[in-house]
N, C-alpha and C positions, 0 to 999 in steps of 0.2 A: 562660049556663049552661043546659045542657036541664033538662029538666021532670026528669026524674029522675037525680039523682047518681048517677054510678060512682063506682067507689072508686081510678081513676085522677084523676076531675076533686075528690074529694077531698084526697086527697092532694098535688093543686095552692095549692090552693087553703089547705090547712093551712102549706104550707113558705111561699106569698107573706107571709102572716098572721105569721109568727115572725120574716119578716127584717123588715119591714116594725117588731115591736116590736123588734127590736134593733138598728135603726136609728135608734129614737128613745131607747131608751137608750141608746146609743154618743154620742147627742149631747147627751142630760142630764150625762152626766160631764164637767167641764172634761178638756180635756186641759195637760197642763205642771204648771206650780206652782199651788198653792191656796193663797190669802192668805186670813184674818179680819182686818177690821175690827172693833174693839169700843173706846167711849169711857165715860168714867166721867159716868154719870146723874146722880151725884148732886151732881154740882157744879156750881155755875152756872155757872165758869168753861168749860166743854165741852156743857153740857147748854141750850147757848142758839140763836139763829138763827143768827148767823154758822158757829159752829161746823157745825151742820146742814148748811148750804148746801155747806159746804167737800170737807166728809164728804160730801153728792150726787158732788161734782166727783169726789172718789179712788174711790169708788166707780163713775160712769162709767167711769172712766182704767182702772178694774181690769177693769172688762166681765164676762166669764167665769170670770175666774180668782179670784174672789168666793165666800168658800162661810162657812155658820158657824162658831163660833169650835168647837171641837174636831175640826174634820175640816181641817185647815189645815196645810200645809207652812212657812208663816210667817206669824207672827200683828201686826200692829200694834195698839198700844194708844196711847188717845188720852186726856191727864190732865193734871192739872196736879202738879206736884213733891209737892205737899201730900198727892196724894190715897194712900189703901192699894196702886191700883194700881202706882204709878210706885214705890213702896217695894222692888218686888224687882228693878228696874233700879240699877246700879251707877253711883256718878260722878255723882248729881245736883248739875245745879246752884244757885249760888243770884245769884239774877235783881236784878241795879243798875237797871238800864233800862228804859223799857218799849217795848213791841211786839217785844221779843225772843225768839227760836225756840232751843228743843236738839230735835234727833234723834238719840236714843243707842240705838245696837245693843246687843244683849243676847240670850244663849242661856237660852230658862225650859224646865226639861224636856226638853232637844235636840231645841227646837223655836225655831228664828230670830226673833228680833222687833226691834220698833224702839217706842219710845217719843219721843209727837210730844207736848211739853210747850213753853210758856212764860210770859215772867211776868203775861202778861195775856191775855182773850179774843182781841187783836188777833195776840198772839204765836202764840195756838196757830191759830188759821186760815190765818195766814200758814203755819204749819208743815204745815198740811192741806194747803194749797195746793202747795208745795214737792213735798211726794212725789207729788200729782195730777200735777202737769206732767212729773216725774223718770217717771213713771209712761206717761205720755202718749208721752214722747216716746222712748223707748228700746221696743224690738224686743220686751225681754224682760220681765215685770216684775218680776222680782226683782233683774237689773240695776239697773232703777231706786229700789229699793230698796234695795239694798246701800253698806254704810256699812264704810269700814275702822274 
């Protein structure tokens, strides 16, 4: 740049400056679907390591399309039958066996969700695990996602 600006080499210099920020905004926004993740803290059933770990994995699986819970095109919620959470999901079940998984779909607010509960810690990772991989391996994630 010379020692003294024109106001042509300004005005370069201003328009590289604006793509250059709207090109890294363009790429802070996911593009596609936006999922939440959110699990119930206050139960030891979800609020433990396995859980954690599992929740790492769908969370990888989800990459980009990851954003917090109210700015979400579809929310998963992670709990056990018991907790307040899984209360406004329909059709709970109740758990004979253990290490057993439910994933029940569910519209809150007409906004998509799935609820990943079961009767034990081992149930609900395995459940984490399920939509990681469902997640993982389809194109789309809400495909992977999607529950009739």
């Amino acid at each position: 740049m010379p020692r003294k600006a024109t106001r042509r080499t300004f005005l370069k210099l201003s328009a590289a400056a604006a793509s250059l920020s709207a090109a890294e905004f363009a790429h802070a926004i996911p593009a596609g679907p936006t999922i939440s993740v959110v699990a119930d803290k206050n139960s030891a059933m979800t609020n433990n390591e396995q859980v954690t770990w599992a929740m790492g994995k769908l969370t990888q699986a989800l990459g980009n399309h990851l954003v917090p819970v109210g700015r979400a095109t579809f929310g998963v919620v992670i709990a056990p039958v018991t907790s307040p959470m899984a209360s406004i999901f329909p059709y709970l079940p109740t758990f004979t066996k253990p290490e057993t998984i439910a994933l029940i779909p569910h519209t809150i607010e007409s906004i998509p969700g799935l609820l990943v509960t079961g009767s034990d810690i081992r149930g609900i990772t395995y459940g984490v695990l399920e939509l990681a991989e469902r997640v993982r391996l389809s194109g789309d994630p809400l495909t992977g996602l999607h529950f009739a």
